[in-house]
C-alpha positions as CSV (number, residue, x, y, z in Angstrom):
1,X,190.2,179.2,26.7
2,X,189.7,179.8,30.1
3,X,191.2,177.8,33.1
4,X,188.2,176.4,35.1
5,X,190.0,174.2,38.1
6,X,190.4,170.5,38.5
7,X,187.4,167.8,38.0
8,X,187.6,166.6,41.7
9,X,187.9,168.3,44.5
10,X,187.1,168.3,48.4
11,X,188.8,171.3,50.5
12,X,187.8,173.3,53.5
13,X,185.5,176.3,52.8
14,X,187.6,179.7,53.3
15,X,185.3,182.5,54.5
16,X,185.2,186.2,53.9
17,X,182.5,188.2,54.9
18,X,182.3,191.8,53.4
19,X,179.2,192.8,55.6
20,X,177.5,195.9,54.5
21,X,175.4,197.7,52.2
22,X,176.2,198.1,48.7
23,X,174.1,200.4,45.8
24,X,174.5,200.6,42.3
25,X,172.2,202.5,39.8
26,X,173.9,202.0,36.6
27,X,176.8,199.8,35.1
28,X,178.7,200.2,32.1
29,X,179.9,196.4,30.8
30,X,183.7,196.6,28.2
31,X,182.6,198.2,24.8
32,X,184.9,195.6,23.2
33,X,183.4,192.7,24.2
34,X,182.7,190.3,21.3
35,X,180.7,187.7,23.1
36,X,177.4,187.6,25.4
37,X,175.5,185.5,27.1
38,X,173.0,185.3,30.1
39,X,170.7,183.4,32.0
40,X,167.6,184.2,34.4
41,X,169.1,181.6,37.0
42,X,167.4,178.9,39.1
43,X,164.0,179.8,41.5
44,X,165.1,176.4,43.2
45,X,167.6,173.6,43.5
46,X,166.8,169.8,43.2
47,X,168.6,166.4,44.0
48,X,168.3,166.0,40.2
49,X,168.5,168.5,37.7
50,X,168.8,168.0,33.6
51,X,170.6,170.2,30.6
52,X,169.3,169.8,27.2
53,X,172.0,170.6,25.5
54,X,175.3,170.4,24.5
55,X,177.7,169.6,21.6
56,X,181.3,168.4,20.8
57,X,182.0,169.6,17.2
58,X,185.3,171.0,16.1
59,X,185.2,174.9,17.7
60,X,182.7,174.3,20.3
61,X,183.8,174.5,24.3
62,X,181.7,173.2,27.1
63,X,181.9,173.7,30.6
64,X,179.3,173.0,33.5
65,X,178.6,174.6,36.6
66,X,177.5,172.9,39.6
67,X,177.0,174.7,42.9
68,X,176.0,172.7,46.2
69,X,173.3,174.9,47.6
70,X,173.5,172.9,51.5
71,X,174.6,175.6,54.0
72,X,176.9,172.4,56.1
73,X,177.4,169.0,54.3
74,X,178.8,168.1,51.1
75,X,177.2,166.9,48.3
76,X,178.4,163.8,46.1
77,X,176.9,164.8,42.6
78,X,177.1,162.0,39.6
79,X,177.1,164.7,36.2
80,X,175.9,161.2,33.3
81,X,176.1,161.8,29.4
82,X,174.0,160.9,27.2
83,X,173.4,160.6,23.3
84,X,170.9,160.2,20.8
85,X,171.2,156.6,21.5
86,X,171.7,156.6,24.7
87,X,174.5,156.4,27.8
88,X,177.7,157.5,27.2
89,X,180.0,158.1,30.6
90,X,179.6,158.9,34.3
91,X,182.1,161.5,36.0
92,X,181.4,161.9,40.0
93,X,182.1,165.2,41.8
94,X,182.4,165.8,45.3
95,X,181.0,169.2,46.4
96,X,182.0,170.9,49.9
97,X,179.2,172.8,51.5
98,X,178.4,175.6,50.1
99,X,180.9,174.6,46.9
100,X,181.1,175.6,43.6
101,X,182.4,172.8,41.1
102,X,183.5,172.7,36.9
103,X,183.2,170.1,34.6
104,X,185.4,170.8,31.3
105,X,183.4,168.8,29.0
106,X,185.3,168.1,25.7
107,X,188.2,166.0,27.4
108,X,185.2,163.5,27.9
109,X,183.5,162.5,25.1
110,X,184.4,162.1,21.4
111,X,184.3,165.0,18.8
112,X,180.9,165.4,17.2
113,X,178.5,164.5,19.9
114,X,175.2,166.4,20.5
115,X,174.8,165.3,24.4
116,X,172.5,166.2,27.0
117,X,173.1,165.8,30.8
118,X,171.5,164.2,33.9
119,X,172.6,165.7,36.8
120,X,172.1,164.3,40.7
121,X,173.1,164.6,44.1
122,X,173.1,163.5,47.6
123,X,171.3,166.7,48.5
124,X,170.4,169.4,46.7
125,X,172.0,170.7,43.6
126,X,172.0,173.6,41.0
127,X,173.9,173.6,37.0
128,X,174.1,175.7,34.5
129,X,175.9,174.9,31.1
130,X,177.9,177.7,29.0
131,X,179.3,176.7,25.3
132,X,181.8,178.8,23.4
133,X,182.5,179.0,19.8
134,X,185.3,181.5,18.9
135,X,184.0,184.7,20.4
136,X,179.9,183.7,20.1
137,X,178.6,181.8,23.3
138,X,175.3,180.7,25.0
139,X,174.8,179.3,28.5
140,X,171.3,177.9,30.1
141,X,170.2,177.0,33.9
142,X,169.0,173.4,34.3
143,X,165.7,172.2,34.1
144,X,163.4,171.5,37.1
145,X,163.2,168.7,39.0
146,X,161.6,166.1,36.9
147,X,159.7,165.0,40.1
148,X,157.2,167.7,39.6
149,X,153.9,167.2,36.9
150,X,154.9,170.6,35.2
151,X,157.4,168.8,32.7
152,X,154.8,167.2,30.2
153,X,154.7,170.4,27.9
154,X,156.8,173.1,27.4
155,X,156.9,176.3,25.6
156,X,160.1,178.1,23.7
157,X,158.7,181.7,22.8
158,X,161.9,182.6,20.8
159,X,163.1,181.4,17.4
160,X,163.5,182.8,13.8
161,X,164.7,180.6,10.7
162,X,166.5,182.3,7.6
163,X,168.4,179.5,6.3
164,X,170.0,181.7,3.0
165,X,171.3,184.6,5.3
166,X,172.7,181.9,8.0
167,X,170.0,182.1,10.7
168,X,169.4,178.2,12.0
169,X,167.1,176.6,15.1
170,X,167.7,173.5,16.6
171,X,165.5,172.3,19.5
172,X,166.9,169.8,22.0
173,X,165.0,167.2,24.0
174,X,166.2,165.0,27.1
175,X,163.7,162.6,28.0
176,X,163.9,162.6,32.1
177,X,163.1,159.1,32.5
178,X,164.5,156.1,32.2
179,X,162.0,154.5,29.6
180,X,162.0,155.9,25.8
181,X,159.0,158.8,25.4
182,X,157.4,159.9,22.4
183,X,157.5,164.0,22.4
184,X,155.6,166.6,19.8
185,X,156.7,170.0,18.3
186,X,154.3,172.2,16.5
187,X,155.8,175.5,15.3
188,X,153.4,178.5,15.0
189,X,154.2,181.8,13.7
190,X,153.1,184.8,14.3
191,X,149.9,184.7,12.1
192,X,149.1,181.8,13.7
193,X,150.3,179.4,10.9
194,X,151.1,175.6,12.3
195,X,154.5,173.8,10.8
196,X,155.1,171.6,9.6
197,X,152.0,172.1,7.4
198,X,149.4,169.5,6.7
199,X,147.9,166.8,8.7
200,X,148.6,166.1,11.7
201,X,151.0,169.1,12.0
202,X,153.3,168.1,14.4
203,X,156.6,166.6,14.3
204,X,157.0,163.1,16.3
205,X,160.6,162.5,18.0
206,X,161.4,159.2,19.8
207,X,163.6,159.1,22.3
208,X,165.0,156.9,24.9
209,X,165.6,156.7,28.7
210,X,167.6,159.8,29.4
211,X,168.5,160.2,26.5
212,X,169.3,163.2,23.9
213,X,166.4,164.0,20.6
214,X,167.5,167.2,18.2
215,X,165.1,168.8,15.5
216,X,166.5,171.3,13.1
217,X,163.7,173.6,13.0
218,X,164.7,174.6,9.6
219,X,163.7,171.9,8.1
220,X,160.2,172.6,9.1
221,X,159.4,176.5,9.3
222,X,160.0,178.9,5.7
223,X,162.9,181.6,5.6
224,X,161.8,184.7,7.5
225,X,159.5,183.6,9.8
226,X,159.5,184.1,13.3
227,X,157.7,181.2,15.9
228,X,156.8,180.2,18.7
229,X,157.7,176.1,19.6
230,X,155.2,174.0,21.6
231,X,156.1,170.8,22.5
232,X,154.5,167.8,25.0
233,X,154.4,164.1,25.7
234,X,152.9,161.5,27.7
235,X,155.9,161.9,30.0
236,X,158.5,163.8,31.5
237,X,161.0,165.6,29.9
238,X,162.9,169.1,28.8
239,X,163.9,171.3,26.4
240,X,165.7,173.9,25.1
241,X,166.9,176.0,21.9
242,X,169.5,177.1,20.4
243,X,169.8,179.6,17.5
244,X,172.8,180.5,15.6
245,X,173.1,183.9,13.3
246,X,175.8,185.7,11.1
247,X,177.9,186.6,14.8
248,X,176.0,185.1,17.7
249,X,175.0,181.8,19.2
250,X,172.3,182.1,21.7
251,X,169.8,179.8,23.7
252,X,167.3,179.3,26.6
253,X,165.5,176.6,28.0
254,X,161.6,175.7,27.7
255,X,159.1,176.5,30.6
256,X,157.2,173.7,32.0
257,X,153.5,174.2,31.7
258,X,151.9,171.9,33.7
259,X,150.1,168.3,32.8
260,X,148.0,168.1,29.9
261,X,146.4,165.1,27.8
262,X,148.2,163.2,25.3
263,X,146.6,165.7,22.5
264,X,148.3,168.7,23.7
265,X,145.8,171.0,24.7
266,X,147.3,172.7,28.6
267,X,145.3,172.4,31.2
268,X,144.8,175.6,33.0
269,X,146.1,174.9,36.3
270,X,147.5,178.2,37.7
271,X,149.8,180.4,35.2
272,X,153.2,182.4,34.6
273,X,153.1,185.8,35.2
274,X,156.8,186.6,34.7
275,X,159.3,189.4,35.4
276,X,161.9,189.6,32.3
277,X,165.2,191.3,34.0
278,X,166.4,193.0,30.8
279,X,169.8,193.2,30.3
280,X,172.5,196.5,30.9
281,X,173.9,198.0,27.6
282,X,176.6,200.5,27.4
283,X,176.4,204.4,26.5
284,X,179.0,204.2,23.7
285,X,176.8,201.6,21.7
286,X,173.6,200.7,20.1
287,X,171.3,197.6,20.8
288,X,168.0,196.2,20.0
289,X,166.1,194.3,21.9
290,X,163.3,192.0,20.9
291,X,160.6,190.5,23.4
292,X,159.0,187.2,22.2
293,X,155.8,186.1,23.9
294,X,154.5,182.6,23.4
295,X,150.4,181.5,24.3
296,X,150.2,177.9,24.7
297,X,146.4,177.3,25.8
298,X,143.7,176.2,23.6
299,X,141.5,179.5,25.0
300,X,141.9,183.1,24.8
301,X,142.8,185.5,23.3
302,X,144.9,186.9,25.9
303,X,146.3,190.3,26.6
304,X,149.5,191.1,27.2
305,X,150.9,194.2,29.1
306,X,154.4,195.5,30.1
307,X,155.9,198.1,32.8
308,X,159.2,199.4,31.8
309,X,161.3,200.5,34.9
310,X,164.8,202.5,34.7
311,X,167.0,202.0,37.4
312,X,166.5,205.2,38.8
313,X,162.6,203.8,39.2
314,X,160.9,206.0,36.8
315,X,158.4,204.3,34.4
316,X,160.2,204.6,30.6
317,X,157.4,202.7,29.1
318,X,154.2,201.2,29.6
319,X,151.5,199.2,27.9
320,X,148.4,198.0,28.9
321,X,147.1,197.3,25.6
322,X,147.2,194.3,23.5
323,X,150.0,194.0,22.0
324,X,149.7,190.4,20.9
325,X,146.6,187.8,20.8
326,X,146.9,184.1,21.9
327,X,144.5,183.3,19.7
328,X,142.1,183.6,16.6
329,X,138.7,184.1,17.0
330,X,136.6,181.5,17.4
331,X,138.3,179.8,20.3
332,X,140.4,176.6,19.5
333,X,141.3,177.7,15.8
334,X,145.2,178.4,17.0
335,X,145.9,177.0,20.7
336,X,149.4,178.9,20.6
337,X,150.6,182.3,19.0
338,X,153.8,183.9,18.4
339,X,153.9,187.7,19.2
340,X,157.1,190.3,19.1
341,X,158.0,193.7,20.3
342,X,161.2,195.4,19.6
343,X,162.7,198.1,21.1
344,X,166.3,199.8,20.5
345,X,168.2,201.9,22.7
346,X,169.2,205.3,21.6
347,X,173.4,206.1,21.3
348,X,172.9,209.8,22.9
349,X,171.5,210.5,25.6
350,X,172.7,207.5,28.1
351,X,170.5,204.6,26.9
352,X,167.6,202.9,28.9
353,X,168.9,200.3,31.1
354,X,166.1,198.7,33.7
355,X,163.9,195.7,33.6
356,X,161.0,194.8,31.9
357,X,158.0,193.4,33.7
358,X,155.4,191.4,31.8
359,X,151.9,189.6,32.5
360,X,149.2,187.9,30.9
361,X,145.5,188.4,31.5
362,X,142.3,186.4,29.8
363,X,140.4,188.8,28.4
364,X,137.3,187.6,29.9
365,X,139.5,186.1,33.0
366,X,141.5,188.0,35.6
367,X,144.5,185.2,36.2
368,X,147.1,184.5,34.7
369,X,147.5,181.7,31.8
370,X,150.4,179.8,30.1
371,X,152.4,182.4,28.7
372,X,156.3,181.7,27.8
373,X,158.3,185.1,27.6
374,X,162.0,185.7,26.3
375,X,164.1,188.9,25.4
376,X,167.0,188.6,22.5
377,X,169.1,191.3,22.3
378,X,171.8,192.1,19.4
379,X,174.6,194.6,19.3
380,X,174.5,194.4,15.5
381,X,177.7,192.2,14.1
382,X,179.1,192.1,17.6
383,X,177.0,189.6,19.7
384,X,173.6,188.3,20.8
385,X,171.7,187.1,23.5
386,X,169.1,185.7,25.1
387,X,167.1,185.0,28.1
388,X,164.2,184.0,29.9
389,X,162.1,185.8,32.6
390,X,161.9,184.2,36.4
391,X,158.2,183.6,37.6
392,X,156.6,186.0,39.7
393,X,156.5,183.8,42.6
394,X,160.6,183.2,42.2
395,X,162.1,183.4,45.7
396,X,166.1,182.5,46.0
397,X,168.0,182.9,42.6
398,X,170.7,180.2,42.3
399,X,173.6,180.9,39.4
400,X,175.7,178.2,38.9
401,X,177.8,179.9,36.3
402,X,180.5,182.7,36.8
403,X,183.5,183.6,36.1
404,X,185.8,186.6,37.0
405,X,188.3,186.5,34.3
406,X,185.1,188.0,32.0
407,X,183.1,190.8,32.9
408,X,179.6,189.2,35.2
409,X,176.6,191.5,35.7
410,X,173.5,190.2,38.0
411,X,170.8,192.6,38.0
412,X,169.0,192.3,40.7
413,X,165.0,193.3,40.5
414,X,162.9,194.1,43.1
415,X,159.1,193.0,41.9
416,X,157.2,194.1,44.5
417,X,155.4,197.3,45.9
418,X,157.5,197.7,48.8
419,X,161.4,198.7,49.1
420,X,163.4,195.4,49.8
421,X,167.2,194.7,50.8
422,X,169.1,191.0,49.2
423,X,171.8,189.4,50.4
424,X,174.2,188.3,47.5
425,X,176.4,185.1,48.4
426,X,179.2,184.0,46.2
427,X,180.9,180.8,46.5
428,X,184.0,180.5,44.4
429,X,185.6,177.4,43.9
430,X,189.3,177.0,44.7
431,X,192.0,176.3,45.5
432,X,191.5,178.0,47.7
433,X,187.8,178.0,47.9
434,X,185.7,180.6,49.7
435,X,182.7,182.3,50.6
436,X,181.5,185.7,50.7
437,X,177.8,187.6,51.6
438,X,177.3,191.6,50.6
439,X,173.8,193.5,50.9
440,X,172.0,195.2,48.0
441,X,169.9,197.5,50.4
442,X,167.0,199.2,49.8
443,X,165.6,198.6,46.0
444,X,162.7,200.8,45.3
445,X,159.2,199.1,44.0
446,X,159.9,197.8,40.7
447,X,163.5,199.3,40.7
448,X,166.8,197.3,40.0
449,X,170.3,197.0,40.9
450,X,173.5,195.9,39.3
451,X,176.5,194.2,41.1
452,X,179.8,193.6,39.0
453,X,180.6,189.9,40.4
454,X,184.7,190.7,40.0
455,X,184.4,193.7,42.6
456,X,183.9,191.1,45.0
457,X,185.5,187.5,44.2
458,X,189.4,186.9,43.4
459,X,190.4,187.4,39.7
460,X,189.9,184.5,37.2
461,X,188.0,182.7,39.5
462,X,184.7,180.4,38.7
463,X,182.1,181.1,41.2
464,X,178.5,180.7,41.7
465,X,175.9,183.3,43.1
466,X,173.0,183.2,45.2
467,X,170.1,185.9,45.3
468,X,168.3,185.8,48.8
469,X,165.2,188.6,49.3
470,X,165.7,187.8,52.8
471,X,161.9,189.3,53.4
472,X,159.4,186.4,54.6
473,X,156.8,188.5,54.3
474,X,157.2,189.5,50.6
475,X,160.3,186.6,49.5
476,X,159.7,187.4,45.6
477,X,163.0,188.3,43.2
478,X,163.9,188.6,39.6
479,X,167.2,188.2,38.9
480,X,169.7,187.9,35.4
481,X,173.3,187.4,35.2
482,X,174.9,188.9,31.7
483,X,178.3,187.6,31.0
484,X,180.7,189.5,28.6
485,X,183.6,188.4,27.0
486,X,186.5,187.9,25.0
């Protein structure tokens, strides 16, 4: 495994600044790399951030990212444990401005723990946690800051149960306060079936303060079946899911949705119009890509379109059709809806590569509703992955996670109608430590760019990466990081 630094560390910041524009069209990632993962990043950083997830059985590796966002001071971040029955351990980690910091996991807690983590700081702080297992892996961003009302419900488009060909679900839960919550899962599939079936539904998971709750959605949803997963609670809290197949592992976290009553119907304050950066593929091999869309509001049905844009900017496929309803007809007979569309890339000519965007529309409504989107994509018996669009109204992209001894993609995605430049920061963590800015310049409308993280950081170095539009007048980005490995 991979040499990720020292637990504790304060050192001065050593700058290089490679000022100048940079352009990429396309990237090829290694054809031989067995293992995959991604994220969407953070829109935002927070004095306390949460990861749902985590687990210490024999074969399973996990490390955690934390990047100190503040420009000048240092930030003194407390990284706490916890189980299904509560606290385990504290480790404190002092960032430098600017730093990047790793916690190796496993040398902390006993084999055989499913663990969730609580993350805080002196000032503001980003995380991201990445799990291997032999050549699979997953990684997620943290949740938001459990300050806000948005983390009562949350919705996890992705998931597919096949229990006799090796195709588990498990959902993980972190209540975000320090008193024990009561949260509910319903499971609906792409007819618009609820599981578990029969009255009242829904399953019920206690949890306390902080603490970790895991449901194997197996247990619940038939072989075959793809779903959607709604969940909520009379209090804060996150989630997230990981899948596990034949030859990948794969997760992403929920999306808060916004306050709603104790019965779980969303109010419909504002929405989630999303852009999904889709991730690069390689012209010497084949992969298929599945988009998973997720309606939790009790009204609709809803329509759901899709731009697809090469990196050259052309459009490679569009729908404004409906592809998907949120709902059956009358209203309020399914509040949430499962819908899918594949897509594969062709071996010859050089395959699609670009980014996907996606909105929702009421049909009777022009705005936006609650609408969870997620892309999986499979090189068949190499890997999987998945990930999890950034909102619309995203403006800096914080990744926590990096690491030059693999092979780190972000795509960069300019949203808007207008041609935009980003800086890119890196901040790698030492010793020696350091800092360094490049410019993506000019990014047509709707167009994308890709920067290979190792061109620009030392070798077998963690490092996180920081996505600034730099625009005021039109601050919206999309952004993905796509890790490959060995």
């Amino acid at each position: 495994m991979r040499f990720r630094g020292s637990l504790l560390f304060i050192a001065l910041v050593t700058v290089f600044f490679f000022v100048g524009g940079f352009s990429a069209a396309y990237a090829s990632p290694p054809e031989n790399a067995r293992g995959v993962h991604a994220t969407s990043g953070n829109g935002k950083a927070a004095t306390q951030v949460f990861l749902p997830e985590g687990y210490t059985g024999a074969g399973y590796r996990n490390w955690i990212a934390l990047n100190n966002v503040h420009d000048t001071e240092a930030n003194t971040v407390s990284v706490r444990f916890y189980g299904n029955a509560g606290y385990i351990r504290t480790l404190t980690y002092v960032l430098e401005p600017r730093g990047r910091g790793t916690v190796d996991v496993n040398p902390f807690l006993n084999g055989g723990i499913e663990f969730c983590t609580r993350v805080s700081g002196t000032r503001s702080v980003v995380a991201e946690r990445s799990t291997y297992r032999g050549t699979e892996g997953s990684s997620s961003r943290c949740c938001a800051n459990p300050g806000e009302d948005s983390l009562f419900a949350h919705c996890l488009a992705e998931g597919y149960v096949d229990s006799a060909n090796g195709y588990d679900c498990w959902i993980s839960i972190q209540n975000c306060t320090s008193s024990p919550i009561t949260v509910y899962l319903r499971f609906v599939d792409e007819g618009g079936a609820n599981y578990p079936v029969g009255n009242p539904g829904r399953v019920k998971k206690d949890i306390p303060g902080y603490s970790r709750g895991t449901v194997h959605v197996n247990d619940y949803v038939p072989n075959g079946k793809a779903f959607v997963t709604r969940l909520w609670s009379s209090n804060k809290f996150c989630a997230e899911r990981v899948s596990y197949g034949p030859y990948f592992m794969h997760s992403s976290e929920g999306d808060p949705l916004g306050a709603l009553d104790f019965t779980g119907d969303a109010t419909p304050t504002g929405g989630n119009s999303r852009s999904l950066t889709c991730g690069i593929s390689n012209p010497y091999y084949k992969v298929t890509s599945y988009i998973a869309s997720g309606n939790y509001d009790s009204v609709g049905p809803l329509v759901y379109g899709f731009r697809y844009y090469k990196f050259d900017g052309s459009i490679y496929a569009s729908n404004n059709d409906t592809i998907g309803t949120g709902i059956d007809n009358p209203p309020y007979a399914n509040p949430a809806r499962r819908s899918t569309v594949s897509y594969t890339t062709p071996n010859n000519p050089a395959p699609v590569n670009g980014v996907m965007e996606l909105w929702s529309l009421m049909v009777d409504e022009p705005y936006p509703r609650h609408v969870q989107w997620e892309q999986t994509t499979y090189r068949n018996n190499w890997w999987g992955y998945s990930v999890s669009g950034n909102h619309r109204f995203a403006t800096k992209i914080y990744f926590a996670e990096g690491y030059t001894g693999y092979d780190d993609y972000i795509i960069i995605h300019n949203p808007s109608g207008r041609k935009k430049s980003y800086k890119v920061w890196f901040y790698w963590e030492g010793p020696p430590s350091g800092v360094s800015q490049i410019w993506v310049e000019n990014i047509n409308p709707h167009c994308s760019s890709v920067v290979h993280v190792k061109d620009w950081v030392p070798a077998n170095t963690s490092v996180s990466v920081q996505i600034d539009p730099n625009t005021p007048y039109d601050p919206y980005t999309s952004a993905e990081r796509v890790t490959y490995f060995n």
